[in-house]
N, C-alpha and C positions, 0 to 999 in steps of 0.2 A: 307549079311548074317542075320541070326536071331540079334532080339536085343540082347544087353550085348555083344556078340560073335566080338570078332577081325577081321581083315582080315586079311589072309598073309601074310607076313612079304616083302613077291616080289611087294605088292602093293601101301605100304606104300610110296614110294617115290611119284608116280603120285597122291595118296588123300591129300599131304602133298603140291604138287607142285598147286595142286585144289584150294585149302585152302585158300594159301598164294596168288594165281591168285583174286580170288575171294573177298577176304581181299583189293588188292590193287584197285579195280573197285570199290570198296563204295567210298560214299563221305566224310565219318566221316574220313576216313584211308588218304584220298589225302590233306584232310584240315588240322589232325596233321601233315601230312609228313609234308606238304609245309611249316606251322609254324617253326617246326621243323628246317626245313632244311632252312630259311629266316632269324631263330635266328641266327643259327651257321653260316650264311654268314656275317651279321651285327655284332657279334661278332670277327669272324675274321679278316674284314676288320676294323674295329675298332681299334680293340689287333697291327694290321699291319700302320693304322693310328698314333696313342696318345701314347702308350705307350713305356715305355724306355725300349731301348734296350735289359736291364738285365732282365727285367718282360713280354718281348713276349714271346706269345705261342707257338710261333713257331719262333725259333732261324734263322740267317740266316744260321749257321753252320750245320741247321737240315740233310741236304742232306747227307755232310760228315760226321755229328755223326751218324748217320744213318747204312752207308756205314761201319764206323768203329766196327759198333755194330756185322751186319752179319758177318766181316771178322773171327770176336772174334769167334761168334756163327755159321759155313757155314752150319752146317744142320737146324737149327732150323729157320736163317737167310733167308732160301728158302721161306718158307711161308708168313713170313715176307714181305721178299721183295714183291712178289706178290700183296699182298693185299696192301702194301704201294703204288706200281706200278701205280694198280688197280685207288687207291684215285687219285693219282696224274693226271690221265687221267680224272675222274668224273670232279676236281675240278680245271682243264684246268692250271694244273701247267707244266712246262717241263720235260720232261721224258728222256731226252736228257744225263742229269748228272748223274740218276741211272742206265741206259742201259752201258755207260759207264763206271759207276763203277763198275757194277755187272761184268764185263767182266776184270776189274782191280784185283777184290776184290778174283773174284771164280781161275783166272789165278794163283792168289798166293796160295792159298792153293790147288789146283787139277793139276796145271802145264797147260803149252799154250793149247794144242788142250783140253782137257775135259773141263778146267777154262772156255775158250770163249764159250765153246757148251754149257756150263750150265748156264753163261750169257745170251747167246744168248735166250734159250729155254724159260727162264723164264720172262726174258722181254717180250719174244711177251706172253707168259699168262698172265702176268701181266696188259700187254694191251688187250688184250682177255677179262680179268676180268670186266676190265674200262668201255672196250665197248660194256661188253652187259649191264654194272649196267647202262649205259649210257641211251641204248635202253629200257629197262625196266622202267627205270624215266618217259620217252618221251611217249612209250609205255602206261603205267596205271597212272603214278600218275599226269602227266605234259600233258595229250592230250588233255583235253576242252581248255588251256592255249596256246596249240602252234595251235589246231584250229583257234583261235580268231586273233592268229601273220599272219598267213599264208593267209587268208581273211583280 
């Protein structure tokens, strides 16, 4: 449309999905990611190397605190868990303990058949999540990089 002038409000998702496409094909956008995301590895495995047990970042109890948190919270928990899911797939952890928790966790407070359907459902989005943030990595930020492996 004219300048100053909006669009749509029905358009907004695809200029927004543009944007953010187009953001992740620069070079400036792939060389913060990968900083970025090369600290937070070398951090973590760090944090998981040297430090004592009461100052890691991540507890070995994280899973079960975790799991204990959404029990407390089961609606807010959903999302949650999701996006935790999500990470745990990105970041090639086992997904194994929260599939089975969520199905422990949602059973107790929704009862057998809904608790597991709602375990069940969320886990595979949760994995859903993982694997498209997975693809999207490989996809824009990580492809001159897995060109170079693959040759």
């Amino acid at each position: 449309g004219p300048m100053g002038v909006l669009p749509h409000p029905r358009y907004w998702p695809s200029i927004v999905a543009s944007s953010f496409v187009s953001c992740l094909e620069s070079k400036r956008a792939k060389k913060v990611a990968s900083v970025v995301l090369g600290a937070l590895f070398v951090l973590f495995l760090a944090d998981e190397m040297f430090a004592p047990l009461k100052y890691k970042l991540i507890k070995p109890t994280a899973f079960a605190d975790f799991l204990g948190w959404v029990q407390a919270h089961p609606k807010k928990g959903l999302g949650a868990f999701v996006v935790v899911y999500g990470m745990t797939v990105v970041l090639l952890l086992p997904g194994t303990p929260l599939t089975i928790g969520s199905g422990y966790v949602y059973k107790a407070a929704y009862g057998w058949t809904v608790g597991v359907a709602i375990g069940s459902v969320f886990s595979t989005l949760g994995s859903l999540l993982g694997s498209v943030t997975c693809f999207l990595l490989g996809r824009y930020l990580m492809r001159d990089r897995v060109r170079v492996w693959v040759s």
